[in-house]
N, C-alpha and C positions, 0 to 999 in steps of 0.2 A: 542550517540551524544547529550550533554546537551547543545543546546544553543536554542538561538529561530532560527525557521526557519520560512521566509513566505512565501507564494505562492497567488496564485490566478486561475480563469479561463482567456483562451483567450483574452474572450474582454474585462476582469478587472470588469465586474459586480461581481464578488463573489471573496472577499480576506479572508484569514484566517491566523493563527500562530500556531504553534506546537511548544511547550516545549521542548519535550525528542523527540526521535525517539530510539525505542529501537532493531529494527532488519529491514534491508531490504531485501526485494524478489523480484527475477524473478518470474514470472508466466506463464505457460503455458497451462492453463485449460482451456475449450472450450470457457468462457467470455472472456478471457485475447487475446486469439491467436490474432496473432502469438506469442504476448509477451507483458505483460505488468509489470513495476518495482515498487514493492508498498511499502514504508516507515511504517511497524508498530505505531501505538503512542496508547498509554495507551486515556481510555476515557476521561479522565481527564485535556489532555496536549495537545487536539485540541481546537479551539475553529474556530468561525466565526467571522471577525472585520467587513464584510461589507457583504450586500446582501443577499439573501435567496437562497440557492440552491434546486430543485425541486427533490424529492426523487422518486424510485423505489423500489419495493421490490423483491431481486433477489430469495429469501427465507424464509423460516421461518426463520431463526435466521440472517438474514443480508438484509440491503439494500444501493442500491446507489444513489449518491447525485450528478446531476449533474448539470451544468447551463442551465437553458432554453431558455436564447439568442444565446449562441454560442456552447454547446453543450457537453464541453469539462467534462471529467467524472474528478470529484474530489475527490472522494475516496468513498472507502465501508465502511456503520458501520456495525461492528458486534453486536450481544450480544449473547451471549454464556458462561454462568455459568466456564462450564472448559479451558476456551481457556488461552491459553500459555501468562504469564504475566496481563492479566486484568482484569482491577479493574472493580469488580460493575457487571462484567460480560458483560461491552464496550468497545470495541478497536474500531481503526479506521485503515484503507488500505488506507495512502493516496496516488494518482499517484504521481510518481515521477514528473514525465511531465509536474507538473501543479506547480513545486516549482521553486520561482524564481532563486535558485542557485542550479539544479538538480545534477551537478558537483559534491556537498557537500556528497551526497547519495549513494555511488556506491552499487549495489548491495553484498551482502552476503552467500546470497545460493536461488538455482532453487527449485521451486515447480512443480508436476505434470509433472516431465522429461520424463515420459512414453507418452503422447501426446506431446510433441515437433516435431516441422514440421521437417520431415528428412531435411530440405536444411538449416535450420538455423543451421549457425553454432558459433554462437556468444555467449561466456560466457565460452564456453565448460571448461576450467578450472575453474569454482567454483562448491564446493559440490554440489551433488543433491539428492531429495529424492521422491518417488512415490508418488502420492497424495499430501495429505493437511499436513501429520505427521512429523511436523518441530520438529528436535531436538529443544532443548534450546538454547537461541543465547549463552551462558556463557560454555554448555558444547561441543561448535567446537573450532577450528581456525578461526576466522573471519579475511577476509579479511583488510590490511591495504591501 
């Protein structure tokens, strides 16, 4: 998806824009439950146009950035040398949730399907894979 997209938090104290989005996911891993849909972008193709968002560190190699008025979680950065597509060794997870045209997004394939709540049953047709170990967006069928 090459165009710009924008988003923001809740109460519009933190906006931002993303370039590319190169892959989207379901998530199903114990931060995400029951589900959260995160928009891939390269580190490069995020930026911030307004606001400062207040960070966490959920890991050694990643933290999250969320607004501290209203709460709303805006994405994870990564860094991580080998991770799939990024540059520099930074990507960004941004929520889907927080962009103003999430429509644009649809998810591509589920992560960490082995904890998915047995009662959700939404998505059930797109690929899935155990854990974090995303094929290539280039080497599936992605979703149209």
């Amino acid at each position: 998806m090459k165009q710009t997209i924008k988003g923001g938090c809740r109460c519009g104290a933190i906006r931002y824009e993303v370039d590319e989005v190169f892959d989207v996911i379901c998530c199903y891993c114990t931060y995400c439950r029951p589900l959260t849909v995160w928009a891939s972008v390269r580190g490069d193709a995020f930026r911030t146009t307004s606001g400062t968002s207040r960070v966490y560190e959920t890991s050694r190699t990643g933290k999250n950035h969320f607004c501290d008025q209203c709460g709303s979680c805006i994405c994870w950065e990564g860094n991580h040398p080998s991770h799939l597509l990024a540059r520099n060794g930074r990507y960004y997870s941004v929520n889907v949730s927080t962009l103003d045209d999430p429509e644009g997004c649809p998810p591509q394939i589920q992560q960490f399907i082995e904890r998915k709540l047995s009662w959700l049953k939404t998505l059930d047709d797109l690929p899935g894979v155990a854990g974090n170990s995303l094929p290539h967006p280039d080497s599936r069928k992605l979703r149209s």
